[in-house]
Each structure stands twice: as structure tokens, then as C-alpha cells.
C-alpha positions as CSV (number, residue, x, y, z in Angstrom):
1,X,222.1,185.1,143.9
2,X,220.1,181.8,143.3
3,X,217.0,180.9,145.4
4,X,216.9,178.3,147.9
5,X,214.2,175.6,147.8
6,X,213.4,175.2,151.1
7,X,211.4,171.9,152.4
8,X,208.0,171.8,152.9
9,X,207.3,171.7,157.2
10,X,206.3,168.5,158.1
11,X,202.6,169.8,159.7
12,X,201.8,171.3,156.3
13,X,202.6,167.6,155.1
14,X,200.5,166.4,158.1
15,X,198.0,168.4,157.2
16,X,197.3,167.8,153.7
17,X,197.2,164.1,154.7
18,X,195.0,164.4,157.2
19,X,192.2,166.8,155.0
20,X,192.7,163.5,152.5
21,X,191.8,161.3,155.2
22,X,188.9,163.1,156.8
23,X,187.7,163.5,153.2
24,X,187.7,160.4,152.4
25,X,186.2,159.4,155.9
26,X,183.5,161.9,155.2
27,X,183.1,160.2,151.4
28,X,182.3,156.5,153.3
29,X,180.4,157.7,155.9
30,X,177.9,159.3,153.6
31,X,177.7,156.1,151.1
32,X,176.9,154.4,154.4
33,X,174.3,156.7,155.1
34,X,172.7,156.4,151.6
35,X,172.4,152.4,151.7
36,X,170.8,152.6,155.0
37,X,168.3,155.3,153.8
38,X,166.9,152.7,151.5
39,X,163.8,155.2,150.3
40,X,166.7,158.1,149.1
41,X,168.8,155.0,147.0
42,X,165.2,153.7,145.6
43,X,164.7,157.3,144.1
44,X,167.9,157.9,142.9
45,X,167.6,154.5,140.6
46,X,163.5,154.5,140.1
47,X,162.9,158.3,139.7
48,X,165.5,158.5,136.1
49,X,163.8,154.9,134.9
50,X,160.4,155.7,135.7
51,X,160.8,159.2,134.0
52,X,162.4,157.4,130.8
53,X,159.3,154.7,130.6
54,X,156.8,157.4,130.7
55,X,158.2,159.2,128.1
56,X,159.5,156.5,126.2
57,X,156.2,154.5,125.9
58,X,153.1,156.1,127.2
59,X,153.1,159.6,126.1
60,X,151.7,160.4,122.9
61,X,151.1,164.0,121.3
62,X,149.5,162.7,118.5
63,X,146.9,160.0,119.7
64,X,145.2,157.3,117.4
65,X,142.3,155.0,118.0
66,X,140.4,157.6,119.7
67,X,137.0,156.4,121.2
68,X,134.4,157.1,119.7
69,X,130.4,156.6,119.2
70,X,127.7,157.1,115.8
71,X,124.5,157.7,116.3
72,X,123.3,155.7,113.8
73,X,119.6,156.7,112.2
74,X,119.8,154.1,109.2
75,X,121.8,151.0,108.8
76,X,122.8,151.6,105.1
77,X,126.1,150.0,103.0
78,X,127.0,154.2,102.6
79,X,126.8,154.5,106.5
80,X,129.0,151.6,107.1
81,X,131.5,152.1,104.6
82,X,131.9,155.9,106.3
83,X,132.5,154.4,109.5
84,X,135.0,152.0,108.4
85,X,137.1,155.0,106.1
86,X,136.7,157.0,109.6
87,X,138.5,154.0,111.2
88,X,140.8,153.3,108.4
89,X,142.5,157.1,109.2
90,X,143.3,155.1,112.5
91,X,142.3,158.2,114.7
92,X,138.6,157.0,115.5
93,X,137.6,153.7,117.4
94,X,133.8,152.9,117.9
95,X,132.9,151.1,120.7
96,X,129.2,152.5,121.2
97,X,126.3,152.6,118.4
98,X,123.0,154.4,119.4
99,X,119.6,155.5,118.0
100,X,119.3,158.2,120.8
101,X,120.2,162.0,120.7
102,X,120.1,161.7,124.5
103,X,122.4,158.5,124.9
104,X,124.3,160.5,122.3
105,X,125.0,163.7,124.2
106,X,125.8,161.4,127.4
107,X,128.8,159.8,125.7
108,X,130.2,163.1,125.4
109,X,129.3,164.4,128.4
110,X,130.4,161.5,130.8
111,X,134.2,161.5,128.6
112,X,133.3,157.9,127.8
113,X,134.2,159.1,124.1
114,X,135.9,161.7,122.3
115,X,134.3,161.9,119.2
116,X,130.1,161.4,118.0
117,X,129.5,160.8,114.4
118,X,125.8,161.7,113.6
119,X,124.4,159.8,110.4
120,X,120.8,161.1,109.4
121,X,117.9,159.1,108.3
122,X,117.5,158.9,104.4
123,X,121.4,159.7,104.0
124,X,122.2,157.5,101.0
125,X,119.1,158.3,99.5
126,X,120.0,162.0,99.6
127,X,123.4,160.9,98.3
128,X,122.1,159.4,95.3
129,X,119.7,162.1,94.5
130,X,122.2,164.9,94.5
131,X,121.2,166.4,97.5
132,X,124.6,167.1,99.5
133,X,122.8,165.8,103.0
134,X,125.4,166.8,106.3
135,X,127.4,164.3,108.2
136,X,128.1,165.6,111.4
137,X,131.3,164.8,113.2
138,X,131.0,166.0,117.4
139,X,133.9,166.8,119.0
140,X,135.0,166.2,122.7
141,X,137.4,169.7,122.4
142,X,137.6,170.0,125.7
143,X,141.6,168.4,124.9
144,X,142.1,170.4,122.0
145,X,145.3,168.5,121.3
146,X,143.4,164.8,121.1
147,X,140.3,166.6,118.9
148,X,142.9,168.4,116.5
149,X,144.3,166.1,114.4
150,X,141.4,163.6,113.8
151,X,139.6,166.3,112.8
152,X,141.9,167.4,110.7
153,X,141.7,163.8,108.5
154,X,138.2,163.8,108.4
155,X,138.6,165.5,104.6
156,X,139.9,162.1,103.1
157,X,137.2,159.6,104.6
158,X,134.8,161.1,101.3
159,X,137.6,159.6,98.8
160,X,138.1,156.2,100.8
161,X,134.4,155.5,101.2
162,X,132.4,156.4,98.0
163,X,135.2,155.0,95.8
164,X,133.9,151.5,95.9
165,X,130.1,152.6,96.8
166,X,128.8,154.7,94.4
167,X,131.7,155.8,91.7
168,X,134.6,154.3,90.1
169,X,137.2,156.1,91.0
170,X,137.3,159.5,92.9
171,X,134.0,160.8,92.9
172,X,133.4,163.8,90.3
173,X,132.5,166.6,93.3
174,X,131.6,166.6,97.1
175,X,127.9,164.2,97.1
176,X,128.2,165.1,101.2
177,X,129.1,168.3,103.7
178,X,131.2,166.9,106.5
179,X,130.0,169.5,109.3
180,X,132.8,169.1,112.2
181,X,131.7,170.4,115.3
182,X,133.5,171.1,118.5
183,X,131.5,171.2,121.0
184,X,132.6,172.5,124.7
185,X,135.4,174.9,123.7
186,X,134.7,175.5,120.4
187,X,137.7,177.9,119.8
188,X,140.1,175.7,121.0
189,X,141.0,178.0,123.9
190,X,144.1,175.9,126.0
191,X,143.0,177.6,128.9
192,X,139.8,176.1,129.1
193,X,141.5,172.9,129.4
194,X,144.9,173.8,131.9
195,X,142.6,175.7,134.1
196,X,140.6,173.3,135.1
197,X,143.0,170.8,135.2
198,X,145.4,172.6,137.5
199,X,142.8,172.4,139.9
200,X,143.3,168.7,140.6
201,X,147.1,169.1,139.8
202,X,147.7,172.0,142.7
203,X,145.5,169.9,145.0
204,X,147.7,166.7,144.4
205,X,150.6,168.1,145.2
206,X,149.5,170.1,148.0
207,X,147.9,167.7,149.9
208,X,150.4,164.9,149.5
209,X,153.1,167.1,151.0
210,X,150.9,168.6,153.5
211,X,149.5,165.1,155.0
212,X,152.8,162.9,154.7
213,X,155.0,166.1,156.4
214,X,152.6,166.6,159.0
215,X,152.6,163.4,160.5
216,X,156.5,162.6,160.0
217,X,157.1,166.1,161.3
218,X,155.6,164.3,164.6
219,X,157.7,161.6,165.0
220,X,160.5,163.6,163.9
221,X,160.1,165.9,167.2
222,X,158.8,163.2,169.0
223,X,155.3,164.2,170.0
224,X,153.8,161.2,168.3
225,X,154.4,159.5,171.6
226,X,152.9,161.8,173.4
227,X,150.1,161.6,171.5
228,X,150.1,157.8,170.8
229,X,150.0,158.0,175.4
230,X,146.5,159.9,175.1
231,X,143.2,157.6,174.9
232,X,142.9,157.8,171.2
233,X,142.2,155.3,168.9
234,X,144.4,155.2,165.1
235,X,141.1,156.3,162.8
236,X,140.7,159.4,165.3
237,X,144.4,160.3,165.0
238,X,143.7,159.9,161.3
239,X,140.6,162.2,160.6
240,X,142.0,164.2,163.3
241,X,145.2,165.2,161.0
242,X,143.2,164.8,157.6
243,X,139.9,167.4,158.2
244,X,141.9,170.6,158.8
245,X,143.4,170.3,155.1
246,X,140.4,169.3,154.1
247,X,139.5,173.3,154.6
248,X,142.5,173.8,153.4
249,X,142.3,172.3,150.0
250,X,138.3,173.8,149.7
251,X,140.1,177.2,150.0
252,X,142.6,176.2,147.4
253,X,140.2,174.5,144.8
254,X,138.0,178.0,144.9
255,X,140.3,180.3,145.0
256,X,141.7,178.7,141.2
257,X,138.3,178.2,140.1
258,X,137.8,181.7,140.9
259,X,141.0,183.2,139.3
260,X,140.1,180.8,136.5
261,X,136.6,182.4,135.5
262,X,137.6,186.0,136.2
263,X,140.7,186.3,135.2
264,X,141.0,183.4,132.4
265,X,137.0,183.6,130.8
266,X,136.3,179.6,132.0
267,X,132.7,179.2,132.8
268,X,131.4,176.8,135.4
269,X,128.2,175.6,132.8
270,X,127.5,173.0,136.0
271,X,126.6,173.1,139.6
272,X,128.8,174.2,141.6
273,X,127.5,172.2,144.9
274,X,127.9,169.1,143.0
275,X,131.5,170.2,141.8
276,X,131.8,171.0,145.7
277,X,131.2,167.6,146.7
278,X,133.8,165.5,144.4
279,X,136.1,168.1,145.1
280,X,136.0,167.4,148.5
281,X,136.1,163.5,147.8
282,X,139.1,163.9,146.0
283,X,141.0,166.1,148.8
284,X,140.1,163.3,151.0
285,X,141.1,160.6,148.7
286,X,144.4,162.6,148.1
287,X,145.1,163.0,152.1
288,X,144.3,159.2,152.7
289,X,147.3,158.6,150.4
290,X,149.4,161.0,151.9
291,X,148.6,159.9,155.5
292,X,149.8,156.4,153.9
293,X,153.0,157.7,152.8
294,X,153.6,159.4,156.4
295,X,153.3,155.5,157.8
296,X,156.0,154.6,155.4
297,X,158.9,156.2,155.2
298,X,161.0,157.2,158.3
299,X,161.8,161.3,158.0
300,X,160.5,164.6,155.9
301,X,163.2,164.0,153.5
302,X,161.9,160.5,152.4
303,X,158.4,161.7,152.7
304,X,159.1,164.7,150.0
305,X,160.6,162.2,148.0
306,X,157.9,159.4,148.0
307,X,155.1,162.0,147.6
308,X,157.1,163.3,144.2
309,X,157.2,160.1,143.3
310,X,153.7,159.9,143.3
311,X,152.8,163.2,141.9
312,X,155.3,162.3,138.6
313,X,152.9,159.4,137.3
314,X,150.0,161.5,138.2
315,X,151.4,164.3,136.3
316,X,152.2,162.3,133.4
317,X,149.7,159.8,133.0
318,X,146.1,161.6,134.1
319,X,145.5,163.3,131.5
320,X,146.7,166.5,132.4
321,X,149.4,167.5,129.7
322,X,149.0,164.8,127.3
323,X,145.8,162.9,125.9
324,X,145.4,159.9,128.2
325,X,143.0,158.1,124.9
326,X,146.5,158.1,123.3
327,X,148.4,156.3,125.4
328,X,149.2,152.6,125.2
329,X,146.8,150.4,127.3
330,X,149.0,149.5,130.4
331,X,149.6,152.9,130.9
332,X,145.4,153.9,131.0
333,X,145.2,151.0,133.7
334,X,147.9,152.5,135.8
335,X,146.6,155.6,134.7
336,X,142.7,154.6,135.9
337,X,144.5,154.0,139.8
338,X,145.2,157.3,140.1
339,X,142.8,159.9,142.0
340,X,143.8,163.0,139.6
341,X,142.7,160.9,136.1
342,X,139.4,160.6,137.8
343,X,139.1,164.8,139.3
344,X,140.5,165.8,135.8
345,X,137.2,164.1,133.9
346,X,135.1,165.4,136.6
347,X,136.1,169.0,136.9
348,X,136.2,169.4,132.8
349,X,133.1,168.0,132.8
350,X,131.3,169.8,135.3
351,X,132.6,173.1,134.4
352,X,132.9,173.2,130.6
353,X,130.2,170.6,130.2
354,X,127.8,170.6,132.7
355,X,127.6,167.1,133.2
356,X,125.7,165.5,136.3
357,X,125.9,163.3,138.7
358,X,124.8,160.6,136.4
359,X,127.4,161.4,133.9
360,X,130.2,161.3,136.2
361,X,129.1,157.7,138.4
362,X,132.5,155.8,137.4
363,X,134.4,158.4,138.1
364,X,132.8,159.2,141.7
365,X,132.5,155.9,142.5
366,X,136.2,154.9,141.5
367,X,137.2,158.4,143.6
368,X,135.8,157.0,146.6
369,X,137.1,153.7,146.2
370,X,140.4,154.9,146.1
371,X,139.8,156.8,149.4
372,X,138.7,153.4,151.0
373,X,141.8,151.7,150.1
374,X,144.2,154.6,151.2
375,X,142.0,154.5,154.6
376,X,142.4,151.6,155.0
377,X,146.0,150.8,154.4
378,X,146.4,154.0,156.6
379,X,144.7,152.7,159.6
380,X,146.3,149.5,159.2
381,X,149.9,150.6,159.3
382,X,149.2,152.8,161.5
383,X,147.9,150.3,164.3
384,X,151.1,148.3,163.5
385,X,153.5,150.9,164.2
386,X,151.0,151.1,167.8
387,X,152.0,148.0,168.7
């Protein structure tokens, strides 16, 4: 006995139509919904391109042109030819020459350079004689990965620069000691770099989110206009949102600057009131910006996503996980408008070098100009979204 096909009911055809249809409805709707949320559609094109740039162009794992600065204690044909074989390996740049231990060390310390290359009085002399005097070569290893590699070519500058000077050809044994010396973290440790860095990295992110969610959380529920009824002006509104996280991110910064020394070995050769201080300029800078975000965007949603984009070129182009002397120069002056490049230098420096206010001036200074700006703007849009 053969089966019978039997027709398929006409609501089951109904049916599937209609799923089709409200599919499809659903489909439009929500392409609707994502060219209105302009902010969402901006991500979805600038997050993939900005990502590719960064990668593609300004990092650099292996940087060259590193600066650098010789302390220069005779002005000899030997002592120049050096210096130009040390730039000829195209991982040293000079851009300071001093006669000054002191100015010296404060090169290092402030992180205007990486690098120090010491050249003694009566060095050619003691060439000539026989005498093996010592070049010293100072290290900024506080970014192992920067200091590695032009240390590591410092062996052929000898060949490059007494071939012409004093021998014909390679010279017939060592007439100098290169002494390479890495100063700060002299074992290369990574922690003693990450450490301190995530400092200013955690507080970034934390305080961007925290600020720009806050104040669209209000809107979102609609007690910005209760609050906007009270008898308070936009800067009170404004420091009256941004001082709790200021606590906030103090509690943060020393609890990993705590974890960091105990737990990780990283010593806080500094004070600590002074590292105190800037950290607290920096969480303020960093809340100023994400009190601007909050005057914006619209919803939580768009203020997660512009506060990421923020934190990605921050990430990327500090300092933080890659050398920022090794990146190309449009990328150190976006790189220079961005608070964390600024807290990075600062934080190392204070804690692994025990640099001082004087050492760290640019950087404080450009910190609180930063904040100004992000005030400002702040205020600004927030007085326009008053009226």
C-alpha cells in the first residue's frame, strides 16, 4: 500500500510566510536603528581602521634612532668618529652634548633620552698609548625592549670607527673596553616596567567608564532634570560627579603600587607624596575627559564605546606595550596628547628612578594642561545642553 502525499495546511504556509516577513521587518528595523545611532556605525568603520593604522605604521618592536646624549670631556677626532659609528648602527640619535655629570644623570632621569655615552678626558691619548681606557654606554632600561637591541650593536661601533682613525684595516685587538651599563633595572626584570605602567593603564580605563557612565546613567533615568531644576551651576555639577572617583582611583593607584612592591619586588626609589600628587592630576585629567565623553554621546552603550575608543590609542601609543622612541613621528605627537604617555614617564620615573619634581616639569605641566582643556570643553557642553 503506497503513501499518500498529503498537502501542506494553508496556516503552516501562512505561517512560514509570516516568520519571513517579521524577519525581515525585524532585519530593517534594526539597520534603521544603527544609521540613527550614528556613534555605534562610527565604531563599527573607525575601530577595524584605527586598529590596522596603529599596527600597520606606528608600532615598532625593534626601535631605531633612539635619543640619546654624550657627555662629552674632550672634543677629539676619536670621540667624534665614535659618535658617528654609534649613529651609523642607526639605533642612537644625539640631540644633547654636555660637560656635566649632573646635566648627565638628568637626561636620564627626566626620559628626555634613552641612552648616555660617557667619553673620558685623555681618551685618545690612552688609545694611542695602549692603555685600553673605558667607554661607557648608560642605559635607560627601565624599557628593556628599547635598551636591548642597541645595546646589543654597540660591539661593531670599535671596527666602524678606528678603521679610518688610527689603523688600516680592522684594528689588530680591542684599543678600548665598551662598559654598557643599565642603569634602573639592571637585570632587565619586565616587571619593573608592566608594573608600573599598569598603574596608569587600570586608572585609564577605570575612570573613563566610571565618569562617562555615571553621568549618562542620569539622563538615561531621567534625574538629570531633576538635578539640572536645583540651583546649581554646570562646574558644581562637574566637580560634584568627578571628586568621589577621585578617591576612588587614589584607592586604585595604591592598592597596585602596593601589590606591585610586595608581591612583584618593584621599589618606589622616589617620594611617594610627590608620586601622590601627579597621580591625582592624572585621575583628574582622566575624569575631565570622561565627563566630556558623558556630554557627547546620547546612552551607556555609546559612552562604553567612545571611552574604548579612547583607551585603544592610549593603549597602543603611550608607551605602555611598545617603545614609544620607536615609533614614527606623527604617531609621538598624537601620542604626546594623550594623559597616560605623560603618567607612564612619571610613575617609572618616580618609582624606579627617583626623579623629582624638576625632572618631571613637561610632563606635569602637559598633565595639567590636558586637564584644563577636558574642563573646559566639559563645562562648555555642558552649559549648552542647559540651555
Amino acid at each position: 500500500m503506497s503513501a499518500v502525499d498529503h498537502p501542506t495546511p494553508l496556516h503552516e504556509i501562512r505561517e512560514r510566510f509570516g516568520f519571513l516577513r517579521r524577519s525581515y521587518a525585524m532585519l530593517i528595523k534594526e539597520f534603521i536603528q544603527l544609521r540613527r545611532d550614528r556613534v555605534s556605525f562610527a565604531m563599527i568603520v573607525m575601530l577595524p581602521v584605527m586598529q590596522l593604522l596603529l599596527f600597520g605604521y606606528a608600532i615598532n618592536t625593534t626601535p631605531h634612532r633612539l635619543p640619546s646624549a654624550v657627555l662629552l670631556q674632550e672634543d677629539s677626532d676619536l670621540a667624534r668618529s665614535i659618535l658617528k659609528a654609534l649613529e651609523n648602527t642607526a639605533y642612537f640619535r644625539f640631540l644633547y652634548e654636555v660637560h656635566d655629570v649632573d646635566d648627565f644623570d638628568n637626561l636620564l632621569k627626566s626620559g628626555k633620552v634613552l641612552f648616555g655615552v660617557e667619553i673620558p678626558r685623555g681618551f685618545e691619548r690612552a688609545v694611542r698609548r695602549g692603555d685600553r681606557p673605558a667607554l661607557l654606554v648608560a642605559a635607560d632600561a627601565t624599557d628593556p625592549v628599547a635598551a636591548s637591541s642597541a645595546i646589543g650593536s654597540l660591539g661593531m661601533v670599535v671596527q666602524t670607527a678606528l678603521k679610518h682613525d688610527l689603523y688600516i684595516g680592522d684594528p689588530p685587538e680591542m684599543p678600548f673596553e665598551i662598559r654598557a651599563h643599565a642603569r634602573y633595572n639592571p637585570a632587565a626584570a619586565s616587571s619593573l616596567n608592566i608594573v608600573p605602567g599598569l598603574v596608569g593603564t587600570i586608572l585609564t580605563m577605570t575612570m573613563l567608564i566610571f565618569t562617562a557612565l555615571s553621568v549618562t546613567r542620569e539622563v538615561e533615568r531621567g534625574t538629570m532634570e531633576s538635578l539640572l531644576s536645583m540651583p546649581i551651576k554646570p562646574v558644581e555639577v562637574m566637580f560634584g560627579k568627578i571628586i568621589p572617583y577621585v578617591l576612588v582611583g587614589f584607592v586604585q593607584a595604591f592598592l597596585i603600587i602596593s601589590i606591585g612592591v610586595f608581591l612583584f619586588g618593584v621599589p618606589v626609589l622616589g617620594n611617594l607624596f610627590l608620586l601622590a600628587l601627579l597621580s591625582t592630576l592624572f585621575i583628574t585629567t582622566n575624569l575631565s575627559i570622561g565627563y566630556t565623553i558623558s556630554t557627547l554621546v546620547q546612552n551607556q552603550l555609546q559612552a562604553m564605546q567612545m571611552s574604548m575608543m579612547f583607551f585603544l590609542p592610549s593603549i597602543l601609543l603611550s608607551g605602555f606595550m611598545f617603545p614609544f622612541a620607536g615609533m614614527p613621528a606623527w604617531a609621538q605627537f598624537v601620542g604626546e596628547a594623550l594623559p597616560l604617555t605623560h603618567y607612564l614617564r612619571i610613575v617609572r620615573a618616580i618609582m624606579l628612578k627617583g626623579a623629582t619634581m624638576q625632572n618631571l616639569r613637561f610632563d606635569a605641566l602637559a598633565l595639567a594642561a590636558l586637564m584644563l582643556i577636558a574642563m573646559t570643553i566639559a563645562v562648555t557642553r555642558f552649559r549648552r545642553t542647559l540651555d
